[in-house]
C-alpha positions as CSV (number, residue, x, y, z in Angstrom):
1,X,-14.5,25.7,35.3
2,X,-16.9,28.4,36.3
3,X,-18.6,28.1,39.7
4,X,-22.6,27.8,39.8
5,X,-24.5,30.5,39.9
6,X,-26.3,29.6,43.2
7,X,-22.6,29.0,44.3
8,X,-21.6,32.2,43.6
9,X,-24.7,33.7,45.1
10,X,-23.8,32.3,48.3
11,X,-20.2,33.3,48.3
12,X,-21.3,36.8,47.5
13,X,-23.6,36.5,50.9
14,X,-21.2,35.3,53.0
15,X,-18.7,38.3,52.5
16,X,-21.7,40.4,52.3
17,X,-22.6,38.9,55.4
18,X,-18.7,39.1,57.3
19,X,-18.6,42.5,56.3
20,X,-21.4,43.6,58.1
21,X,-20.0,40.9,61.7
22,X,-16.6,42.7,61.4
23,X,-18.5,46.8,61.1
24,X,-20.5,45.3,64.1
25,X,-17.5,44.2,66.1
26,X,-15.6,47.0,65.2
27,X,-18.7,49.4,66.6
28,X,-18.8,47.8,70.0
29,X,-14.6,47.8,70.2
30,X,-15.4,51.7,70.4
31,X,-18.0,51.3,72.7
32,X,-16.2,49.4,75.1
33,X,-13.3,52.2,75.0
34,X,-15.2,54.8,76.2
35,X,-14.5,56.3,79.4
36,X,-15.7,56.5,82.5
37,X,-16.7,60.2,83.9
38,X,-14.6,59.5,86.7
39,X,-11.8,58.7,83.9
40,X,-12.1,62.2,81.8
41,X,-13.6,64.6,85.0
42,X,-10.5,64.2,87.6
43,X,-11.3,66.7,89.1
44,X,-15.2,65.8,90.2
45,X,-14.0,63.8,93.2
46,X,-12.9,66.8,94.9
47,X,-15.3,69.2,93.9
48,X,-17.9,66.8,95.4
49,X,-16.1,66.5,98.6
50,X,-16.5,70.0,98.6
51,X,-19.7,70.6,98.2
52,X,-20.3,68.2,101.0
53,X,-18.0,70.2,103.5
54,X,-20.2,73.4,102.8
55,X,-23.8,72.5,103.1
56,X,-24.2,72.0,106.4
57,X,-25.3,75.0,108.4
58,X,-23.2,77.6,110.7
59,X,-23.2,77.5,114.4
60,X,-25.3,79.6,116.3
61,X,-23.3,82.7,118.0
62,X,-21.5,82.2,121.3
63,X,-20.5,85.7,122.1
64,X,-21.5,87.4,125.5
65,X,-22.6,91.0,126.6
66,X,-24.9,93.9,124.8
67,X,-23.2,92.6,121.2
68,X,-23.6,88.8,121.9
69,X,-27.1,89.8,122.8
70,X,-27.9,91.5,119.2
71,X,-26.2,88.8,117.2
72,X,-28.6,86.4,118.8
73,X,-31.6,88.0,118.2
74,X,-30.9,88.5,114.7
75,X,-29.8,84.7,114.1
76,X,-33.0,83.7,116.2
77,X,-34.5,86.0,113.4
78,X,-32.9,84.5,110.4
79,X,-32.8,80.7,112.4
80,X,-35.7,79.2,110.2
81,X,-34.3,80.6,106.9
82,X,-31.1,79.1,107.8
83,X,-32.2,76.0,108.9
84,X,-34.6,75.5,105.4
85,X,-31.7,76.2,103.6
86,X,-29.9,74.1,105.0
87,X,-32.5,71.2,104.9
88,X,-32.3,72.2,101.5
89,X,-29.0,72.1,101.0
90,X,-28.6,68.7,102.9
91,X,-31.1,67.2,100.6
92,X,-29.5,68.0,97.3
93,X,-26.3,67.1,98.3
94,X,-27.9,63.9,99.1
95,X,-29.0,63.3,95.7
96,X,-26.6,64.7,94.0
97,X,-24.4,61.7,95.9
98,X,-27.2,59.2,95.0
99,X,-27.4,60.5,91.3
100,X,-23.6,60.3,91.1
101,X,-22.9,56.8,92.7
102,X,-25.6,55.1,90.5
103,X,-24.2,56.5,87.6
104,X,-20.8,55.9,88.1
105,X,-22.4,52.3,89.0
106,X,-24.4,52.7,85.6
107,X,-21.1,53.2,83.6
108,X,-19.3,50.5,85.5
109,X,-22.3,47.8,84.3
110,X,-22.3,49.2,81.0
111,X,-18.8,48.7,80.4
112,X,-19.1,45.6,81.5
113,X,-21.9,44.3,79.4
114,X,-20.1,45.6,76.9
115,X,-17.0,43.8,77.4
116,X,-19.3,40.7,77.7
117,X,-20.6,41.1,74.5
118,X,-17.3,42.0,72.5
119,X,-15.7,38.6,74.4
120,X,-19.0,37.0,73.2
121,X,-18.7,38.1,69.4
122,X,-15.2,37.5,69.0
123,X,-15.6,33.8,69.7
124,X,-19.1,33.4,67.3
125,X,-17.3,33.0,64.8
126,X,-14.9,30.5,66.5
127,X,-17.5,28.7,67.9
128,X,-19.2,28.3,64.2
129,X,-16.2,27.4,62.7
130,X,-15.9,24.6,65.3
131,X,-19.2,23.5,64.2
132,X,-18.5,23.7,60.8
133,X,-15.7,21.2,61.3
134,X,-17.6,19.2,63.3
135,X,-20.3,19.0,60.7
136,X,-18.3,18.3,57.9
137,X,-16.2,15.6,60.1
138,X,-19.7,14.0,60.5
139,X,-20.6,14.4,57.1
140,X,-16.7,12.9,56.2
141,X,-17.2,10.0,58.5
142,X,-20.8,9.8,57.1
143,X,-19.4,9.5,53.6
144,X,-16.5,7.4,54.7
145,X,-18.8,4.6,56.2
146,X,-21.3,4.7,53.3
147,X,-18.1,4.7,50.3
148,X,-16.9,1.7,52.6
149,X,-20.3,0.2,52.8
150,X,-20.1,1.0,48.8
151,X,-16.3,-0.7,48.5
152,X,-17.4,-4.1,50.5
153,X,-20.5,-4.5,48.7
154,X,-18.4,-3.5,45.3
155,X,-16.1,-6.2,46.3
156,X,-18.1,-8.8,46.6
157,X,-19.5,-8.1,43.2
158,X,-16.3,-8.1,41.7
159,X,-15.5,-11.5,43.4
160,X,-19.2,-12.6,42.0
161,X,-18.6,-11.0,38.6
162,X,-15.4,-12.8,38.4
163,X,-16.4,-15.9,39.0
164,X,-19.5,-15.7,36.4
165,X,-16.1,-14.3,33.8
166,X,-14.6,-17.7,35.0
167,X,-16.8,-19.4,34.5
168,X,-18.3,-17.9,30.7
169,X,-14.5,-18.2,29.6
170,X,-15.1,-22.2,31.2
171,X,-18.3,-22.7,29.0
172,X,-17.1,-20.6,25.9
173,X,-13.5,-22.9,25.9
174,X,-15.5,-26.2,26.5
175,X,-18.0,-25.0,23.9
176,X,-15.1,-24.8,21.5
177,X,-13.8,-28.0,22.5
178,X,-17.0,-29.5,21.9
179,X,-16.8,-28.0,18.5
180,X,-13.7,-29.2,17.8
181,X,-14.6,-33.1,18.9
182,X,-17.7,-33.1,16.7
183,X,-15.7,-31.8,13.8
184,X,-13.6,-34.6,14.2
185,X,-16.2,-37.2,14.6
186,X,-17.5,-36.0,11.7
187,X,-14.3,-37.0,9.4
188,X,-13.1,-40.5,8.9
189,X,-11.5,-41.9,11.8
190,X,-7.5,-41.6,12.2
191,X,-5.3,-44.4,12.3
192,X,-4.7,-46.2,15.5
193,X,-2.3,-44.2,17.7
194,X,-3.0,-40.6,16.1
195,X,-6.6,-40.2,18.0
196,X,-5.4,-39.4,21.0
197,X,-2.7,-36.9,19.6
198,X,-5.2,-35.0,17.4
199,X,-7.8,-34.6,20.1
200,X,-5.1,-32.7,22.9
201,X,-4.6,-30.9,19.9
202,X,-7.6,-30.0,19.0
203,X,-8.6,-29.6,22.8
204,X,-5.2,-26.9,22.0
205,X,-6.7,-25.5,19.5
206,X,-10.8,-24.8,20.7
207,X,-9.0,-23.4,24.2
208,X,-7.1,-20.7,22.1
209,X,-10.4,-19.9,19.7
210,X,-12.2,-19.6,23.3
211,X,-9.0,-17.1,24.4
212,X,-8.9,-15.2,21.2
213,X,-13.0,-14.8,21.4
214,X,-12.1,-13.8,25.0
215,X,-9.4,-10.8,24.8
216,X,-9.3,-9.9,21.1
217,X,-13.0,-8.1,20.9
218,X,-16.3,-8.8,19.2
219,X,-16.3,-9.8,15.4
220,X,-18.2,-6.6,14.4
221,X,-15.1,-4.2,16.7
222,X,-12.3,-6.0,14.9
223,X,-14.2,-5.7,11.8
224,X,-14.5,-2.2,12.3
225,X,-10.6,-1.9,13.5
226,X,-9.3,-3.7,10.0
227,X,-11.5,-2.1,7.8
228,X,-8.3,0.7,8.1
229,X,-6.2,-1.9,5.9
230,X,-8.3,-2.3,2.7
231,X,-7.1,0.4,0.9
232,X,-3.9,-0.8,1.1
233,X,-4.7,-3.5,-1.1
234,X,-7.1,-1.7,-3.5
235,X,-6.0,-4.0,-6.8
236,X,-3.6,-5.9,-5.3
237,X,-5.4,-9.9,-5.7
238,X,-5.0,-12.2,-4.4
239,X,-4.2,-11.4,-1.0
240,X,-2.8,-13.9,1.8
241,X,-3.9,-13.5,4.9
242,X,-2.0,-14.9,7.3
243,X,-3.0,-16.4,10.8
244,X,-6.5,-15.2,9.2
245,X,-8.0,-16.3,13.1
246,X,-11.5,-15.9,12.7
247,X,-11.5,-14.7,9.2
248,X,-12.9,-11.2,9.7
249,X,-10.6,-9.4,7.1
250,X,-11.0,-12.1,4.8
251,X,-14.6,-11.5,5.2
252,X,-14.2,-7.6,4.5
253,X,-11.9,-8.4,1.5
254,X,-14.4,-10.4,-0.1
255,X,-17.1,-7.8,0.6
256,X,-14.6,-5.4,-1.6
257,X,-14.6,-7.7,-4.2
258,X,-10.7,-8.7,-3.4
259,X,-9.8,-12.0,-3.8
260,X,-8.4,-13.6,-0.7
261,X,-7.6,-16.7,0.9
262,X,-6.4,-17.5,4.5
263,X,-4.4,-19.7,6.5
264,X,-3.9,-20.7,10.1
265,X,-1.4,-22.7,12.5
266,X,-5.1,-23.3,14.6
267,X,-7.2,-26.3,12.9
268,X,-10.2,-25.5,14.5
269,X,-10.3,-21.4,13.4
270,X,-9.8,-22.7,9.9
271,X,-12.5,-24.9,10.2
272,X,-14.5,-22.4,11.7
273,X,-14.0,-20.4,8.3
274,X,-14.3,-23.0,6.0
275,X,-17.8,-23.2,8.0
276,X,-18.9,-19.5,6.8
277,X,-17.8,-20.0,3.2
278,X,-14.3,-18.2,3.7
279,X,-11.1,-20.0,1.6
280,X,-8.7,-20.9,4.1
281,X,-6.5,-24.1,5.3
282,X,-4.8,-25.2,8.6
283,X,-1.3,-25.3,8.3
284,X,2.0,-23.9,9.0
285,X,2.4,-20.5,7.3
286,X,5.8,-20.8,6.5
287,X,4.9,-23.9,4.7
288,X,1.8,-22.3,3.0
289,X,3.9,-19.7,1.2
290,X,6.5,-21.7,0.0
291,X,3.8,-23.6,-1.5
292,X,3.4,-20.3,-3.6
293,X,4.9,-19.8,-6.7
294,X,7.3,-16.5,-7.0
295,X,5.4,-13.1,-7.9
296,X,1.8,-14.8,-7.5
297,X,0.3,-12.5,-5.2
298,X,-0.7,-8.7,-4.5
299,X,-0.8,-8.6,-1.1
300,X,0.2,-10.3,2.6
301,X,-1.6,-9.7,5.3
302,X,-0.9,-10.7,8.8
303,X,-2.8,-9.2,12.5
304,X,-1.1,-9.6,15.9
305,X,0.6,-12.8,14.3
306,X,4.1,-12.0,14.2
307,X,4.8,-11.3,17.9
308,X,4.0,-15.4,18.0
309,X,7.2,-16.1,15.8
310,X,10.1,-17.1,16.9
311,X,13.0,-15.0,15.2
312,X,14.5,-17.3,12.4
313,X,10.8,-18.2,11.5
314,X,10.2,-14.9,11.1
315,X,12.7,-13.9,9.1
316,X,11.8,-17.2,6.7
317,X,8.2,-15.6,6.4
318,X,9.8,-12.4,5.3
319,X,12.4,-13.9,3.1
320,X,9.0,-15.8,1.6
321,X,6.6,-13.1,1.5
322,X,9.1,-11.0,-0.8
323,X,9.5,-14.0,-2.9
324,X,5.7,-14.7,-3.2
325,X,4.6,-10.7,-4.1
326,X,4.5,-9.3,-7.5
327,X,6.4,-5.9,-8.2
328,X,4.6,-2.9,-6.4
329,X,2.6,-5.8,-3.9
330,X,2.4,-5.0,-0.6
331,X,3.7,-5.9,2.6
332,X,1.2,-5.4,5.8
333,X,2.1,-6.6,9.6
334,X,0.3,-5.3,12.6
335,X,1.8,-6.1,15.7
336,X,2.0,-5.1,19.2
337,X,3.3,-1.7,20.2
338,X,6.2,-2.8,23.0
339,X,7.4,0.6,23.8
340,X,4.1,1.5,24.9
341,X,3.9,0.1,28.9
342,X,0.2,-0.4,29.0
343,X,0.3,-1.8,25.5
344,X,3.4,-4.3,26.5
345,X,1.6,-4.9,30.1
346,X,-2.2,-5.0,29.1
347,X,-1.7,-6.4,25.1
348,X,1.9,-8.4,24.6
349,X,2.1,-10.1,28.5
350,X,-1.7,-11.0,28.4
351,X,-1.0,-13.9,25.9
352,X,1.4,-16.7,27.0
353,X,1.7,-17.6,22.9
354,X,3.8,-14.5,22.7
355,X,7.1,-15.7,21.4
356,X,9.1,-12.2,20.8
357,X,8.3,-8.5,21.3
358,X,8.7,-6.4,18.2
359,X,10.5,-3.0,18.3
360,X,9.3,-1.3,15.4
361,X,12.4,-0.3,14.4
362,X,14.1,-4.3,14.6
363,X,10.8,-4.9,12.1
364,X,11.1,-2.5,9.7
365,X,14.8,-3.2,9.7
366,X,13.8,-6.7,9.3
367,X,11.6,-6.4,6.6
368,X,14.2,-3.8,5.0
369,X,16.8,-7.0,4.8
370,X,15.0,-9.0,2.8
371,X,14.7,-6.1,-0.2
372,X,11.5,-4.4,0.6
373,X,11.1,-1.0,0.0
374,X,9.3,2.0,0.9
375,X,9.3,1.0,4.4
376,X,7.4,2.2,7.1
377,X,5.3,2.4,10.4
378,X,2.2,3.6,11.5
379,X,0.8,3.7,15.6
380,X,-2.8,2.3,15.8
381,X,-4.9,2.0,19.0
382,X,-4.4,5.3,20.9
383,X,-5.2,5.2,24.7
384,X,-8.1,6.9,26.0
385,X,-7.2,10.3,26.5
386,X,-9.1,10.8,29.9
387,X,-6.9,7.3,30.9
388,X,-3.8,9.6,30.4
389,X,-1.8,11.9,32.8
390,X,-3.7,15.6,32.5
391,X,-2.1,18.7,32.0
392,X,-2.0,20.9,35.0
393,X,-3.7,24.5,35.3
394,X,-1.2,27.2,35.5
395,X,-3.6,29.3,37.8
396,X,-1.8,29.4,41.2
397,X,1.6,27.9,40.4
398,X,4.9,29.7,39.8
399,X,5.7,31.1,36.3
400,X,7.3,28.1,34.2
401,X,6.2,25.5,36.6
402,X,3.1,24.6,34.5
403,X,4.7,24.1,31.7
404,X,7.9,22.1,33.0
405,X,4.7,19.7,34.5
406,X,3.2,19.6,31.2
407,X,6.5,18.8,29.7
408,X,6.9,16.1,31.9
409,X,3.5,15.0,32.0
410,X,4.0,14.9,27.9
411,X,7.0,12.6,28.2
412,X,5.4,9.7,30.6
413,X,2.3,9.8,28.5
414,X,4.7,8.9,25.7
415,X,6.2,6.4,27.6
416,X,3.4,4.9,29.2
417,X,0.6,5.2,27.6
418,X,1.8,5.4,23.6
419,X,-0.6,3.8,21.2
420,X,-0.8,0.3,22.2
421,X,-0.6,-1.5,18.2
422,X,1.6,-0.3,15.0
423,X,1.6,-1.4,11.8
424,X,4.9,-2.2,9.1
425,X,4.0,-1.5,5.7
426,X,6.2,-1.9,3.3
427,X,6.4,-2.8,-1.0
428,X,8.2,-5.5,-2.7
């Protein structure tokens, strides 16, 4: 992903800006290496001692008789222009002492100050770093006690939000109950003895509508999920559907025009449909295709029901469903996918009606027993990609070591997160 542009701007200024810190260091490191004149003129020392040995001025002339006498004279003579010169003489030598000691002094403070200031500059940037860090472990800390603030807070609405889920699956399952009581006030009363038996089951039967209304999605999703199916049965009435639930593919066959009818193990589903017009009875479903006469029908039909068999019932409503179909009719199970993980963890484990996971290849085999042909499967409900493990970027790694990842990454996605539903489909 490509950075900002104001991002980039500021990256740009900041080498722009370290350049310029390092030429400046760099400058004063040469500075600071530059000699004294005491360090490159050796020889100055002496030449000054020296010059401080000749300036003063000769003795006047001891020597007796007519000579003595002459010499005298003439250095009385020449006495003031010696002793100017060597006032003269004294005095320059003075400041040329002065001159020199202040700027040897001078050189010593410079180097010093400069020194200072290198020691000084090499630790800015230390010191801002340190900062820096200190900044940004505020600003962590900062972060940390506000995402905590955040988490708490988030907590307790979780704890709230789950308790107003606990308590709409609460009102939804008594709603259903209450459903199911009127329904049964409303037909003739049982015989003595059977009351209390059909109203635990029908108190069974309302809690499961309330579980399925619960897990299994909105009418107008799983509408939209079966819709998939109803080319499968283009010209192929009547069609069974089998543990019909709520009756939303009945409802989408009859919007194709196919004729369909529906049965269900739950009395107060069927009811439910029998409410909005649908053709369906409670009852086992076994039972309801051996009811069937041979070659009658185009089509079964049966969503998430299977897993709830347990495996000679199963292989009765297969043995059955190849009796009941004409030549060429058609065979469609959905089930739950249990070599996915989050579709055996999430889907399969969720319902506590679950009888037997399905491999799909012990269905198919299954189905392939009892004479049907032209067998197959199909995966339905992928995961959500971004829920999935992501590649990984092969900037920066060694060569190959992206794509072993990937590899890997491929084969737990497989594993983990495979598509969570399939589908047998199969021909008589």
């Amino acid at each position: 992903m490509d950075d900002d542009p104001d991002l980039t701007h500021l990256r740009a200024r900041l080498a722009e800006e370290e350049g310029a810190y390092a030429s400046l260091l760099a400058a004063l490191d040469s500075l600071a290496a530059l000699p004294l004149p005491a360090a490159t003129r050796p020889e100055l020392p002496e030449k000054l001692a020296r010059l401080n040995r000749l300036w003063e001025a000769p003795a006047p002339p001891q020597a007796g008789g007519l000579t003595g006498r002459a010499i005298r004279k003439r250095w009385d003579l020449f006495a003031p222009v010696f002793q100017k010169q060597t006032e003269f003489n004294g005095t320059l030598v003075q400041v040329l002492n002065s001159y020199l000691e202040g700027t040897a002094a001078l050189h010593a403070r410079l180097a010093e100050v400069t020194s200072v200031l290198v020691q000084y500059l090499q630790h800015v940037l230390p010191v801002v770093d340190a900062r820096d860090r200190v900044a940004t472990a505020l600003a962590t800390t900062r972060a940390e006690l506000v995402l905590e603030s955040f988490d708490r807070r988030q907590e307790s609405l979780g704890r709230r939000l789950e308790g107003l889920l606990a308590l709409r699956d609460r009102v939804e399952s008594v709603s259903e109950e209450v459903r199911a009581i009127r329904g049964a006030l409303a037909a003739d009363a049982p015989p003595p003895g059977v009351a209390d038996g059909q109203a635990a089951r029908a108190a069974a039967d309302a809690q499961y509508v309330a579980f399925e209304n619960r897990f299994r999605g909105d009418r107008e999703s799983l509408r939209e999920r079966l819709a998939g199916y109803l080319d499968l049965f283009a010209g192929a009435a009547p069609v069974i559907d089998l543990g019909c639930g709520r009756g939303e593919f009945l409802e989408l066959l009859g919007e194709r025009g196919i004729a369909a009818r529906g049965v269900d193990g739950n009395a107060q589903a069927a009811a439910s449909c029998r409410e909005r017009g649908l053709d369906v009875v409670p009852g086992d479903l076994v039972d309801f295709l051996r009811e069937q006469p041979p070659a009658s029908l185009g089509g079964v039909f049966a969503a998430q029901v299977v897993e709830h068999l347990p495996p000679a019932v199963l292989q009765a409503m297969l043995a059955e469903a190849h009796r009941v179909l004409r030549p060429g009719g058609v065979l469609v199970l959905e089930t739950v996918n249990p070599r996915s993980f989050i579709g055996f963890h999430e889907v399969y484990l969720r319902d506590l009606t679950h009888v037997t996971p399905l491999h799909p290849d012990t269905l198919a085999f299954l189905a392939a027993a009892q004479g049907f042909t032209d067998v197959r499967i199909e995966m339905r409900a992928p995961v959500d990609p971004a829920a999935r493990l992501q590649p990984v970027p092969a900037a920066g790694l060694p060569a190959g070591a992206a794509e072993v990842l990937n590899e890997n990454a491929e084969r737990l996605n497989a594993l983990l997160y495979g598509p969570q539903e399939y589908v047998l489909i199969a021909r008589r």
